[in-house]
N, C-alpha and C positions, 0 to 999 in steps of 0.2 A: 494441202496438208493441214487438217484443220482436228486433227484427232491429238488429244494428250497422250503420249508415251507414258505408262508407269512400268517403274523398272523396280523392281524390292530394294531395301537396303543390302539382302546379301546375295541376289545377282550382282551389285557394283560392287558388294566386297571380295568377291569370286573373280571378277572382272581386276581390281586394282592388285589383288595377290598374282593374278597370270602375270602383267607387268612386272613388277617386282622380282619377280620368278625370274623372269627371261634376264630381265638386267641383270639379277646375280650371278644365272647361268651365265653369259656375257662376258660381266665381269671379270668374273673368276676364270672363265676361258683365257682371256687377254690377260692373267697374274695383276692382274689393278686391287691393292687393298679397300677396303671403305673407306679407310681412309686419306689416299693417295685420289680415287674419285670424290669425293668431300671436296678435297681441297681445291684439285681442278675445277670445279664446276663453281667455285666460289662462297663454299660452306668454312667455317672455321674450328669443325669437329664431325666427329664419327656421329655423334649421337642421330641426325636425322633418318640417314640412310640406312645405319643400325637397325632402328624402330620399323623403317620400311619396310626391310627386307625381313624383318622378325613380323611381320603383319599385328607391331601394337601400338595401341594409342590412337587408332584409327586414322595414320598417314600412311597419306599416299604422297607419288611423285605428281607435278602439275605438268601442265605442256609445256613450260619451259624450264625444269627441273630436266625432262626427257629429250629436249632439242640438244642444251649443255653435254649430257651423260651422251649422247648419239654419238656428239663430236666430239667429247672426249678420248669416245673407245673407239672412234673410227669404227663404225657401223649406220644402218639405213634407221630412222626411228623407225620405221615398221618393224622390224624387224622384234620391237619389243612388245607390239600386238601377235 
């Protein structure tokens, strides 16, 4: 494998709202506030996961933002692909 992958800026940004997406979907399945998830995953306010799931500011969640949020809500991380 010796070829560069280019991927656009708004296939990743297409890419990180599906996430997002799914974790809210999720989320809000399991009645978990933003801020009841915030806290468990070890944030000290709404504000990140806010912004996420509003897709502003350009955050996203990382892979261990997503590992935390899995076992939080008791679910598979795939699950948010």
């Amino acid at each position: 494998m010796s070829e560069y992958v280019d991927i656009s800026q708004k296939k990743l940004n297409k890419f990180y709202k599906k996430i997002a997406d799914n974790v809210k979907k999720i989320r809000k399945e399991k009645g978990v506030t933003q801020l009841d998830l915030a806290l468990t995953i070890g944030h000290k306010s709404v504000s990140t996961i806010g912004k996420i799931e509003a897709n502003l500011e350009n955050k996203h969640y990382n892979i261990e933002q997503l590992y935390k949020i899995s076992k939080a809500l008791d679910v598979d991380i795939k699950d948010f692909f």
